[in-house]
Backbone and ligand atoms as CSV (ligand in chain L), in Angstrom:
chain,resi,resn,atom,element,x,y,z
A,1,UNK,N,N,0.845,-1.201,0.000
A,1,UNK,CA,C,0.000,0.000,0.000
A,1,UNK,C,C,0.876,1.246,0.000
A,2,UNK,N,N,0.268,2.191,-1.157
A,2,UNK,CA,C,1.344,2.932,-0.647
A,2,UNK,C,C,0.461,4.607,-0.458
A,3,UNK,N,N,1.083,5.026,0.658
A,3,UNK,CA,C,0.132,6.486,0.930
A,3,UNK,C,C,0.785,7.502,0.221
A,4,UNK,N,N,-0.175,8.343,-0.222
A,4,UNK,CA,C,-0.127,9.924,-0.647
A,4,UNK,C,C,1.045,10.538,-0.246
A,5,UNK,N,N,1.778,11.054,-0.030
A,5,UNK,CA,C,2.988,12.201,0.308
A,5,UNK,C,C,2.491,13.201,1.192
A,6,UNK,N,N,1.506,13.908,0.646
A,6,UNK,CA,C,0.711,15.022,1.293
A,6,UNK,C,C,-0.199,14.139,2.431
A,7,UNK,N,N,-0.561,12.903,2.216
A,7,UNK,CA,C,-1.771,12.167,3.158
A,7,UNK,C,C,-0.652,12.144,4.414
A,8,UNK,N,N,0.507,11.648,3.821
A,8,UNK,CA,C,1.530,11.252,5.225
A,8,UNK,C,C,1.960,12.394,6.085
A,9,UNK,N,N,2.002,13.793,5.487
A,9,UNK,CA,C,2.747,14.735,6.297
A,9,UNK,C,C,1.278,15.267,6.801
A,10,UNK,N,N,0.411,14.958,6.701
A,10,UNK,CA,C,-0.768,15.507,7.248
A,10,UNK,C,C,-0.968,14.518,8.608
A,11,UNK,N,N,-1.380,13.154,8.073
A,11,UNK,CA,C,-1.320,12.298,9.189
A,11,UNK,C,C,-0.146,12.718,10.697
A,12,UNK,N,N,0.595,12.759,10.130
A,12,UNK,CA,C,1.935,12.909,11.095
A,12,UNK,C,C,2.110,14.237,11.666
A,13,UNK,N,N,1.392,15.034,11.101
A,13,UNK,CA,C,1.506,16.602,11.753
A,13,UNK,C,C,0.118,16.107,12.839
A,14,UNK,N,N,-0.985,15.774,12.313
A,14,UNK,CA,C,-2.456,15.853,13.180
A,14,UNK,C,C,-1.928,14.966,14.441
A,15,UNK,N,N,-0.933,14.155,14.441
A,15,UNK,CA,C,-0.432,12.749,15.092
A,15,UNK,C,C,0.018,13.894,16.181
A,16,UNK,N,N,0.785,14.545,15.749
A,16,UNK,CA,C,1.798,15.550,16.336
A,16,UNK,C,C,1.531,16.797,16.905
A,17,UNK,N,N,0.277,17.076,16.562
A,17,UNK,CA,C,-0.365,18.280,17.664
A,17,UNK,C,C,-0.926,17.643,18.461
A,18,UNK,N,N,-1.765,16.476,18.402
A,18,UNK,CA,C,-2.390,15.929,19.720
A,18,UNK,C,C,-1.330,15.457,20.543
A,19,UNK,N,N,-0.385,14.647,20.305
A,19,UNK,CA,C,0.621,14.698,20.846
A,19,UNK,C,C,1.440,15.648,22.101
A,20,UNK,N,N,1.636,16.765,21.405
A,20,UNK,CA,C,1.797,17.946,21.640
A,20,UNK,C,C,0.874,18.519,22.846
A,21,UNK,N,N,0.102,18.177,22.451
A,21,UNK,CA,C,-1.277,18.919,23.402
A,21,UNK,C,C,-1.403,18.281,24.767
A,22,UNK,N,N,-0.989,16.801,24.689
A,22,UNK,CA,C,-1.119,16.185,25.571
A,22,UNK,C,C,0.072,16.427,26.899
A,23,UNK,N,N,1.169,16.522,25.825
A,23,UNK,CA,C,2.751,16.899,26.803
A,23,UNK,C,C,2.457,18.494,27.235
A,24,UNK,N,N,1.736,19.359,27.002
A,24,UNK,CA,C,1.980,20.588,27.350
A,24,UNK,C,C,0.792,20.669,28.479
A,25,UNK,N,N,-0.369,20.063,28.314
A,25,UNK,CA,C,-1.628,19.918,29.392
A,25,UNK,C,C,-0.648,19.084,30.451
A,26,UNK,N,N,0.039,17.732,29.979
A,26,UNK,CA,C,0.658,16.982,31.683
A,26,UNK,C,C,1.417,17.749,31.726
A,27,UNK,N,N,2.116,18.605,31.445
A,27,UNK,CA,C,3.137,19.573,31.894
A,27,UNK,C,C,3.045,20.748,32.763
A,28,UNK,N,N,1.938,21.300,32.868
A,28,UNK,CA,C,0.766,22.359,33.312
A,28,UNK,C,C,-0.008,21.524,34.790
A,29,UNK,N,N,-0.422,20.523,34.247
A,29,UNK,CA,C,-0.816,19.822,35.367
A,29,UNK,C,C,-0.081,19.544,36.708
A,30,UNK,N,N,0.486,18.441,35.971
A,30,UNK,CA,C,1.886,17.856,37.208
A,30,UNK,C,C,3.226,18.337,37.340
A,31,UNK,N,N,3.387,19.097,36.812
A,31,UNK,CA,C,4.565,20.014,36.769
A,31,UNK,C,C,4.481,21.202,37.246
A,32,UNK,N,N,3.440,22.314,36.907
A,32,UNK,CA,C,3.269,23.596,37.280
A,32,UNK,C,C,2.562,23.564,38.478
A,33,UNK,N,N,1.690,22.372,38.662
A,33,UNK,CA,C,0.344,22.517,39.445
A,33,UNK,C,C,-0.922,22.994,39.520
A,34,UNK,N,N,-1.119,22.806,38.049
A,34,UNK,CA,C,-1.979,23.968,37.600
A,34,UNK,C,C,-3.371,23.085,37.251
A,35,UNK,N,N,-3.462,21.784,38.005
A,35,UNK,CA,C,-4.518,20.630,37.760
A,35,UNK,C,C,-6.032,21.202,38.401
A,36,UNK,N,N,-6.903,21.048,37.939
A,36,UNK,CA,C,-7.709,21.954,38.917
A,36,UNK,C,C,-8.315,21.166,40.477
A,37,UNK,N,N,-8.357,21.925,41.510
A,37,UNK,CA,C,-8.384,21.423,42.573
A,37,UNK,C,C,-9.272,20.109,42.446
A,38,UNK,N,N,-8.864,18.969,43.316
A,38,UNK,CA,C,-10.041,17.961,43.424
A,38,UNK,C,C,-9.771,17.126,44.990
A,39,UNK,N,N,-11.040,17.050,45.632
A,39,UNK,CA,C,-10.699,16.594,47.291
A,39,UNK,C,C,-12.002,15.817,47.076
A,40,UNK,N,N,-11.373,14.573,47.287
A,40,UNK,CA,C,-13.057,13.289,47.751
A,40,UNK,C,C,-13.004,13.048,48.905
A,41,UNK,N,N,-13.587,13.428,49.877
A,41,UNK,CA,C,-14.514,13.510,50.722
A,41,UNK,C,C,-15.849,13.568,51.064
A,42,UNK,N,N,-16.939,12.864,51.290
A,42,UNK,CA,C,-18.209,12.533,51.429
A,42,UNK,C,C,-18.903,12.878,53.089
A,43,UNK,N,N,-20.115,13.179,52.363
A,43,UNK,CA,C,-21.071,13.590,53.912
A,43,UNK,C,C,-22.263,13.237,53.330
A,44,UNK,N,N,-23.608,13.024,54.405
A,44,UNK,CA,C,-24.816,12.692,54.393
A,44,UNK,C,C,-25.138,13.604,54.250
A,45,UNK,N,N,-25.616,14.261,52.681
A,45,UNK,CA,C,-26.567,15.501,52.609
A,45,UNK,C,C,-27.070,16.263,53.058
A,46,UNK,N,N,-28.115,15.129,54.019
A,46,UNK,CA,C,-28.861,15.035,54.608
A,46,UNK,C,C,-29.101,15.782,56.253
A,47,UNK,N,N,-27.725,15.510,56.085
A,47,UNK,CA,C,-27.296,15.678,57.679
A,47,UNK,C,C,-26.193,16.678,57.986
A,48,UNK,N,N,-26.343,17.439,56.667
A,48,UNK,CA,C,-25.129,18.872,56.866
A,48,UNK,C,C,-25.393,19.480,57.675
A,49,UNK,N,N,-26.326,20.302,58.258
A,49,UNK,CA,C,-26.322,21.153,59.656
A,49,UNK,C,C,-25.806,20.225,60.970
A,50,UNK,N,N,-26.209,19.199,61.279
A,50,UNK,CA,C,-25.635,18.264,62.128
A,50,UNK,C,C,-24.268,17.978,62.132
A,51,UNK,N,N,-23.748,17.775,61.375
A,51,UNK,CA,C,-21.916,17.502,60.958
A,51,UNK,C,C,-21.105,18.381,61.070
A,52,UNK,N,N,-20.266,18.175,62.016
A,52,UNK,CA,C,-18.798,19.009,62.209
A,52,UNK,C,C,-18.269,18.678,60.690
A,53,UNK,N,N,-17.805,19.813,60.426
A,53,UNK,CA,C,-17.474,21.368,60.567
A,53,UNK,C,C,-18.605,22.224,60.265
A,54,UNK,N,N,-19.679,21.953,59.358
A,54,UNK,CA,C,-20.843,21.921,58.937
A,54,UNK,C,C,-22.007,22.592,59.563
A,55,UNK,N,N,-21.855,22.324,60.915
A,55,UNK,CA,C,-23.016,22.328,61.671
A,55,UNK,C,C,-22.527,24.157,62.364
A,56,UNK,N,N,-21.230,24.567,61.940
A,56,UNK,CA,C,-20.854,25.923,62.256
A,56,UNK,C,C,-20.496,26.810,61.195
A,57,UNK,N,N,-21.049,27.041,60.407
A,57,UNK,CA,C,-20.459,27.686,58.983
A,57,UNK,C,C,-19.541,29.210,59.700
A,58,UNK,N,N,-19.084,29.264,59.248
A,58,UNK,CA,C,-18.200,31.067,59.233
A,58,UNK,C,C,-16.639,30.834,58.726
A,59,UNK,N,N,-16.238,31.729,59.364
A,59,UNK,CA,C,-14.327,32.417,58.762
A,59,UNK,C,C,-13.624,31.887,60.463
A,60,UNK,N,N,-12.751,31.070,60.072
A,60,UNK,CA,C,-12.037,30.821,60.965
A,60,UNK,C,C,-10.756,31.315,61.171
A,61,UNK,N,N,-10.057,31.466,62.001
A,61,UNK,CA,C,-8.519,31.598,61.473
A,61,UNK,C,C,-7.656,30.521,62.005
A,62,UNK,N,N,-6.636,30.004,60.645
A,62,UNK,CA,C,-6.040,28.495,61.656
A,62,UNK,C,C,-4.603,28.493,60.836
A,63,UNK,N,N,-4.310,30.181,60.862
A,63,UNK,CA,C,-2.210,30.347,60.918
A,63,UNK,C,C,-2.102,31.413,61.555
A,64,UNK,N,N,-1.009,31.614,60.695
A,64,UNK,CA,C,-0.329,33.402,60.896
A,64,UNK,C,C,-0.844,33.742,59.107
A,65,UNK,N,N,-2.075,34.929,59.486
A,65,UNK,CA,C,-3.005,34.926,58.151
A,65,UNK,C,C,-3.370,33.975,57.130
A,66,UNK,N,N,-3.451,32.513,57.853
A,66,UNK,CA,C,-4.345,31.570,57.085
A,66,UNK,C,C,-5.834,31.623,57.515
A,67,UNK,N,N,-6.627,31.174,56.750
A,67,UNK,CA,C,-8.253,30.992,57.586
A,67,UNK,C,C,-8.781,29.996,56.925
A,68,UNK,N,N,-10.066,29.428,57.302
A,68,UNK,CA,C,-10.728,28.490,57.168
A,68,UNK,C,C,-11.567,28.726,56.716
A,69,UNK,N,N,-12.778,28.987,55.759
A,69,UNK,CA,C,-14.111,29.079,55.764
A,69,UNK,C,C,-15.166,27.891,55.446
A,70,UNK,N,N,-15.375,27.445,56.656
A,70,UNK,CA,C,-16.648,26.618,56.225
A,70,UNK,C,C,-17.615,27.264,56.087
A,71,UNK,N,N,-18.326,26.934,54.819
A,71,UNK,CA,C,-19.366,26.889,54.160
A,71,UNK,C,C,-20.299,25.831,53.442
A,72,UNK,N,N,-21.772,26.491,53.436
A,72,UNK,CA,C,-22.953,25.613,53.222
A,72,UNK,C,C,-23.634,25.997,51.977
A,73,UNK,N,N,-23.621,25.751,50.867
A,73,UNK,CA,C,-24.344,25.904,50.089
A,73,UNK,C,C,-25.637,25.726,49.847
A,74,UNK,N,N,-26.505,26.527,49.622
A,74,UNK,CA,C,-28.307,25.494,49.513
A,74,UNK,C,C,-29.015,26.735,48.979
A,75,UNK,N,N,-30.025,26.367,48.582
A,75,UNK,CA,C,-31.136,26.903,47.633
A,75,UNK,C,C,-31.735,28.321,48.463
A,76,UNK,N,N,-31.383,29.149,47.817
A,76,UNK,CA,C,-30.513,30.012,47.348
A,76,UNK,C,C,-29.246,30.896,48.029
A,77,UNK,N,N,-28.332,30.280,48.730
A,77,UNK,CA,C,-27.722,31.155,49.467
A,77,UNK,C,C,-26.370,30.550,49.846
A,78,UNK,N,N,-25.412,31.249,50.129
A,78,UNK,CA,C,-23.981,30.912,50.943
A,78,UNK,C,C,-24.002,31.003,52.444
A,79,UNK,N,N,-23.484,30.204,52.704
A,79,UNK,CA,C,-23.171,30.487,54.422
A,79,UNK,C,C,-22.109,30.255,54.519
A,80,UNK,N,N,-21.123,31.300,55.237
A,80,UNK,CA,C,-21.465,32.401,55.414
A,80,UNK,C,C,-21.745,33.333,54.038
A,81,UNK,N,N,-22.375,34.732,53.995
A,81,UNK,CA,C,-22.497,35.198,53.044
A,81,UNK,C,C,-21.782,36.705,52.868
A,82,UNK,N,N,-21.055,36.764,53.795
A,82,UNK,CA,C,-20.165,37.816,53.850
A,82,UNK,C,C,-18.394,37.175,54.209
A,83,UNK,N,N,-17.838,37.493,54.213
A,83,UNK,CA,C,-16.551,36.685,54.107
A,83,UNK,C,C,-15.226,38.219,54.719
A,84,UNK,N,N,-15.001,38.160,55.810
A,84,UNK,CA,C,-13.528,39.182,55.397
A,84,UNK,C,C,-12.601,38.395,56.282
A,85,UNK,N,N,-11.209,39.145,55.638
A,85,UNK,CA,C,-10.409,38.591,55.393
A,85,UNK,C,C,-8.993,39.714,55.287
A,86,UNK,N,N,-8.024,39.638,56.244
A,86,UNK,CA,C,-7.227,40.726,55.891
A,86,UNK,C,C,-6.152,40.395,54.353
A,87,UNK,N,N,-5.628,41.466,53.980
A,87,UNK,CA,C,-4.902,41.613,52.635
A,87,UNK,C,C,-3.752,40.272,52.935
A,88,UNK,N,N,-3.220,39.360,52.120
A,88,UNK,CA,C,-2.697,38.348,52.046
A,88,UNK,C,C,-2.645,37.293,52.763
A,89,UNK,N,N,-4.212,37.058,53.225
A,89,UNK,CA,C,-4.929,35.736,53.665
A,89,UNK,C,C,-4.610,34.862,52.422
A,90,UNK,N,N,-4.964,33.832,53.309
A,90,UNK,CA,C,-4.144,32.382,52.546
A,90,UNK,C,C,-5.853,31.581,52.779
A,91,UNK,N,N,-6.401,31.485,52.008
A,91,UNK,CA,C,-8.206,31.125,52.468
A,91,UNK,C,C,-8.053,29.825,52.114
A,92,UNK,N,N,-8.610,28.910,53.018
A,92,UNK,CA,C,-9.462,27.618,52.224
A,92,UNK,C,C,-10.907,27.538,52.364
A,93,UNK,N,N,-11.484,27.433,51.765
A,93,UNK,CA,C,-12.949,26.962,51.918
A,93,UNK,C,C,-13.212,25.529,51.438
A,94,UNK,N,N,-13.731,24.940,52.527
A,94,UNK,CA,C,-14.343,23.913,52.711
A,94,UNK,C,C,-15.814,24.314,52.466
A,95,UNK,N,N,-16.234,23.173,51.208
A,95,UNK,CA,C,-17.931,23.534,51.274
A,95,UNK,C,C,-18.406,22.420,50.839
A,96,UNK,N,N,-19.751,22.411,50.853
A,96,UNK,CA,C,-20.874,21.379,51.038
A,96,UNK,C,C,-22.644,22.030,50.530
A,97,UNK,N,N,-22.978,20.734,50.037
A,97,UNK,CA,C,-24.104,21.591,49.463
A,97,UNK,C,C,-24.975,20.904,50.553
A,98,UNK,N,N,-26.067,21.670,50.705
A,98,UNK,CA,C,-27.287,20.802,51.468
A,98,UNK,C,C,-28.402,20.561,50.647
A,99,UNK,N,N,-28.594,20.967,49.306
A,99,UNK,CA,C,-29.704,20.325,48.308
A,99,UNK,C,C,-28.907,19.869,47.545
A,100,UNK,N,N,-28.832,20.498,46.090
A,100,UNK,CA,C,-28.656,19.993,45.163
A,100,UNK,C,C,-27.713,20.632,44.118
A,101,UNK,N,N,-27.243,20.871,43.511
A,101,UNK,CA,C,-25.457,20.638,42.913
A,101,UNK,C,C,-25.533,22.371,42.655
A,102,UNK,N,N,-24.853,23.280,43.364
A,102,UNK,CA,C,-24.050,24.828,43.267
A,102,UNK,C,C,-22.588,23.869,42.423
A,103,UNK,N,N,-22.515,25.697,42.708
A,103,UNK,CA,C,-20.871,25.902,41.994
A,103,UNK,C,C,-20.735,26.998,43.005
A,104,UNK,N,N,-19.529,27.412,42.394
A,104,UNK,CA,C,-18.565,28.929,43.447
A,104,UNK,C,C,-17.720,29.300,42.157
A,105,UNK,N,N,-18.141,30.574,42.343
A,105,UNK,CA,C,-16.897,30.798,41.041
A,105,UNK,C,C,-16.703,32.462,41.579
A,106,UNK,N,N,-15.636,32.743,41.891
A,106,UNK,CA,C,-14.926,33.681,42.423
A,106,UNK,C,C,-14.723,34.758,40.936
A,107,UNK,N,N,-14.552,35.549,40.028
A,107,UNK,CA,C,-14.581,36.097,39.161
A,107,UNK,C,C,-12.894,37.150,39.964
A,108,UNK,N,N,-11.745,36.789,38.703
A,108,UNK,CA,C,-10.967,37.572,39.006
A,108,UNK,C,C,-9.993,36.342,39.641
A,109,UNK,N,N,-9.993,35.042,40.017
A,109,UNK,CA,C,-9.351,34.385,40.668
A,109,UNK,C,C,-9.705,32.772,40.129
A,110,UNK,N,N,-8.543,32.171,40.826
A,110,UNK,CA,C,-9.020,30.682,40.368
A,110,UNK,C,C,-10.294,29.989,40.604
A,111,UNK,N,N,-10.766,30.530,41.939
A,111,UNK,CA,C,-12.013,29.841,42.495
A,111,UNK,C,C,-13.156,29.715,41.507
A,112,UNK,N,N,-12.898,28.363,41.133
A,112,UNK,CA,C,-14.208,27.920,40.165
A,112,UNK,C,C,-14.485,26.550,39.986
A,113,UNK,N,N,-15.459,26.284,41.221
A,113,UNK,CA,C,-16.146,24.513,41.012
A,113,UNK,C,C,-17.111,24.362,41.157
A,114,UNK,N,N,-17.309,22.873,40.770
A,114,UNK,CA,C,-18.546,22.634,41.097
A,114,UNK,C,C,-19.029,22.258,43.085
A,115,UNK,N,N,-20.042,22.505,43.493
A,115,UNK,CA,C,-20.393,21.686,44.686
A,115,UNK,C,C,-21.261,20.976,44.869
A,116,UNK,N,N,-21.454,19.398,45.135
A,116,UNK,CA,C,-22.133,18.410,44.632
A,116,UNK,C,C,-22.271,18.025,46.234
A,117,UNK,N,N,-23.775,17.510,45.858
A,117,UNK,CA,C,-24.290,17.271,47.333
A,117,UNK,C,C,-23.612,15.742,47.883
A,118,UNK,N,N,-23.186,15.461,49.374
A,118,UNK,CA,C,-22.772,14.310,49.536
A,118,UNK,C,C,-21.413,14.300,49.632
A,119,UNK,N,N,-20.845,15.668,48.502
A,119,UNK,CA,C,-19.386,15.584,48.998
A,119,UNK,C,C,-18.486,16.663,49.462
A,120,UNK,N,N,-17.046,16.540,50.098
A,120,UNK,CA,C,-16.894,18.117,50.861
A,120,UNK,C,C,-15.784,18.504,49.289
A,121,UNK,N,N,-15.875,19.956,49.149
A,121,UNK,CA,C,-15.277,20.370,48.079
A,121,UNK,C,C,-14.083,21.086,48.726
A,122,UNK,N,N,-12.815,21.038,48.359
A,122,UNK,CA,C,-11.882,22.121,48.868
A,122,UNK,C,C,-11.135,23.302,47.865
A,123,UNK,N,N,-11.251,24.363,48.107
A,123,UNK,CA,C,-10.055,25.231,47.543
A,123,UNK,C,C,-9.465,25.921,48.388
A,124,UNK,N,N,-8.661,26.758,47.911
A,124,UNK,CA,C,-7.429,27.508,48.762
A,124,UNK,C,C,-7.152,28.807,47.765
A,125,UNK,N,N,-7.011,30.004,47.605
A,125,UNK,CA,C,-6.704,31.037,47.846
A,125,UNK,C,C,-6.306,31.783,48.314
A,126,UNK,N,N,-5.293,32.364,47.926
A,126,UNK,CA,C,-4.430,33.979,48.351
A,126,UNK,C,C,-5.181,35.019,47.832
A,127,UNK,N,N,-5.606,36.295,49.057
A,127,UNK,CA,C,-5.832,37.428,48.392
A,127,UNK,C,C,-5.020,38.248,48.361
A,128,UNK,N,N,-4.511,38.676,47.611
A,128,UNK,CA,C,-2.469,39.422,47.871
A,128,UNK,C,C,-3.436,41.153,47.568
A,129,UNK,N,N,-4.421,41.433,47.020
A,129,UNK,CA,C,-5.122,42.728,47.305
A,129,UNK,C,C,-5.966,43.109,48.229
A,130,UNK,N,N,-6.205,44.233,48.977
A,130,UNK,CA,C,-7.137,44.403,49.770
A,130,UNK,C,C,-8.570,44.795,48.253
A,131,UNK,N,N,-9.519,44.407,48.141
A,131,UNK,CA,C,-10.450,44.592,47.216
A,131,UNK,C,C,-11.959,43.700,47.592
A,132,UNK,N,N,-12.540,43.672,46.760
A,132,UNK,CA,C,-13.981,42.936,47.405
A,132,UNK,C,C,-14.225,42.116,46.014
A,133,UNK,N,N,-14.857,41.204,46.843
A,133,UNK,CA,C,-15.215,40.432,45.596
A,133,UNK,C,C,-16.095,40.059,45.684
A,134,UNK,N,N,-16.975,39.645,44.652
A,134,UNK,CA,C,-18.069,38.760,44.690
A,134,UNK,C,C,-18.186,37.318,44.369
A,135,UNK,N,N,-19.220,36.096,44.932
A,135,UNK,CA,C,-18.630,35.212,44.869
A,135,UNK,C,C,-20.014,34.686,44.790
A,136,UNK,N,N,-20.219,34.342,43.614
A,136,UNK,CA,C,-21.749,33.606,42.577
A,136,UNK,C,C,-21.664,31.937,42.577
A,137,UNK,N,N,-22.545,31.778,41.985
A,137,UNK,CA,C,-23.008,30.088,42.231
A,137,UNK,C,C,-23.139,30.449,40.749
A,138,UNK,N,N,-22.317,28.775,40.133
A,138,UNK,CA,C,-22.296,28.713,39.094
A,138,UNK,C,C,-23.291,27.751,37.966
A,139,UNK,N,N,-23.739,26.911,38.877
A,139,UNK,CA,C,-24.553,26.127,38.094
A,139,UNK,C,C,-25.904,26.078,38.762
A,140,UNK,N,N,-27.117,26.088,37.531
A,140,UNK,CA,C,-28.028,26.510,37.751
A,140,UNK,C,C,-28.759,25.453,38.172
A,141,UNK,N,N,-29.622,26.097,39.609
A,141,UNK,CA,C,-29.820,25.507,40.658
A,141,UNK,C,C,-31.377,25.525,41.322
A,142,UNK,N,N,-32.169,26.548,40.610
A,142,UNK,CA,C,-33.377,26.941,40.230
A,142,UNK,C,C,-33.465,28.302,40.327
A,143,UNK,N,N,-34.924,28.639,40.494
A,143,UNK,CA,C,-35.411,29.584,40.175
A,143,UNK,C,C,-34.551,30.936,41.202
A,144,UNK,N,N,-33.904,30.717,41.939
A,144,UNK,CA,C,-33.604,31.773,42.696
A,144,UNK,C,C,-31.470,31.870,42.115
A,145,UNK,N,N,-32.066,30.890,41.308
A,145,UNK,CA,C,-29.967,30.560,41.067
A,145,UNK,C,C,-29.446,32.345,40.696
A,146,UNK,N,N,-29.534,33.145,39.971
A,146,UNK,CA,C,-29.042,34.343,39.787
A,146,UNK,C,C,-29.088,35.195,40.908
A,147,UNK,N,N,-30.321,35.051,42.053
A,147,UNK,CA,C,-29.809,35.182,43.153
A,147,UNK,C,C,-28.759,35.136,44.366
A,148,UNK,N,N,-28.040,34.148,44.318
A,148,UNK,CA,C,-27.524,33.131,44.936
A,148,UNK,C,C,-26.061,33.535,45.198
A,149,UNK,N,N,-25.626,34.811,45.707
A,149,UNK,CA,C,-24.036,35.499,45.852
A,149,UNK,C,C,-23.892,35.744,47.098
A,150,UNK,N,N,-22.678,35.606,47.311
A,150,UNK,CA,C,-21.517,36.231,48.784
A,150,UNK,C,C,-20.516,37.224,48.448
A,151,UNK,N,N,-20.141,37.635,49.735
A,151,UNK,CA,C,-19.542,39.095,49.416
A,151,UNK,C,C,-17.528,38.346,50.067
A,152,UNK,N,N,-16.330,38.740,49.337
A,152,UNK,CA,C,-15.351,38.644,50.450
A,152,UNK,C,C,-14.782,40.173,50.421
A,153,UNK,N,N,-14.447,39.907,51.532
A,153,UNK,CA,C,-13.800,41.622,52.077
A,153,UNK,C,C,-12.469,41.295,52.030
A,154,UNK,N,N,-11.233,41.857,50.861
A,154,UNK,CA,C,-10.268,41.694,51.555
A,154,UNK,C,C,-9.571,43.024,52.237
A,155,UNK,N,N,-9.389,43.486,53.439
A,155,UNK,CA,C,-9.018,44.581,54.347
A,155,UNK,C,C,-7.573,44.776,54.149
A,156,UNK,N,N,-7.235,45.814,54.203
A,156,UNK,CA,C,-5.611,46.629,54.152
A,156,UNK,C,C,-5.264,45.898,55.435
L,1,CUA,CU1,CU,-26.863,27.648,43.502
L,1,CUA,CU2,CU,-27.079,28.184,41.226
């Protein structure tokens, strides 16, 4: 059999960007760290107000300017729904939905997932500006979903 000239340098280039694509995404990933957050951890839906850490939503502090925020997601609202935080807090939020599947998507920053009921979600953030942000639910969740925002304060 014999192939085209032009069929072969085509084959072998298309061979060669996916290729390509693949070494520069694991490269970004496991190399830079740039994989997007993922934490499996599970809870009874059901039973989120009852469950430590869960059963106390707010801003914790647990360094020298690290903090904690547990949070509750549910139809229509964040808990907590105000958030501050002095200028180069190191944030994690721990969250949890108590109905049915939010998101968080921070605008201006990495913070952007999904939150699925049943399991605990984690991210982490630096705010290296004092500025405010807003912090929306990304997947639509019903009728009140465009509703559905928190405020973070970051303070001088
Ligand atoms: Cu919660 Cu959309």
């Amino acid at each position: 059999m014999k192939i085209h000239k032009l069929e072969e340098i085509w084959l072998v280039l298309s061979v060669g960007i996916i290729a390509l694509a693949v070494i520069i995404t694991g490269y970004q990933a496991f190399q830079l760290n740039m994989a997007p957050p993922s934490h499996k951890e599970t809870i009874d839906p059901q039973k989120v107000s009852e469950t430590a850490p869960f059963d106390q939503p707010g801003v914790y502090k647990t360094g020298d300017n690290e903090y904690e925020v547990i949070m509750t997601l549910q139809t229509f609202s964040f808990e907590p729904n105000e958030i501050k935080v002095p200028k180069g807090a190191k944030v994690t939020f721990t969250m949890t939905s108590k109905d049915v599947v939010h998101g968080i998507n921070v605008p201006h920053t990495n913070i952007n997932t999904m939150v699925v009921p049943g399991y605990i979600q984690k991210i982490t953030q630096t705010f290296n500006e004092s500025d405010e942000f807003i912090l929306i639910c990304n997947e639509y969740c019903g009728i009140g979903h465009d509703q559905m925002s928190a405020k973070i304060i970051v303070e001088e």
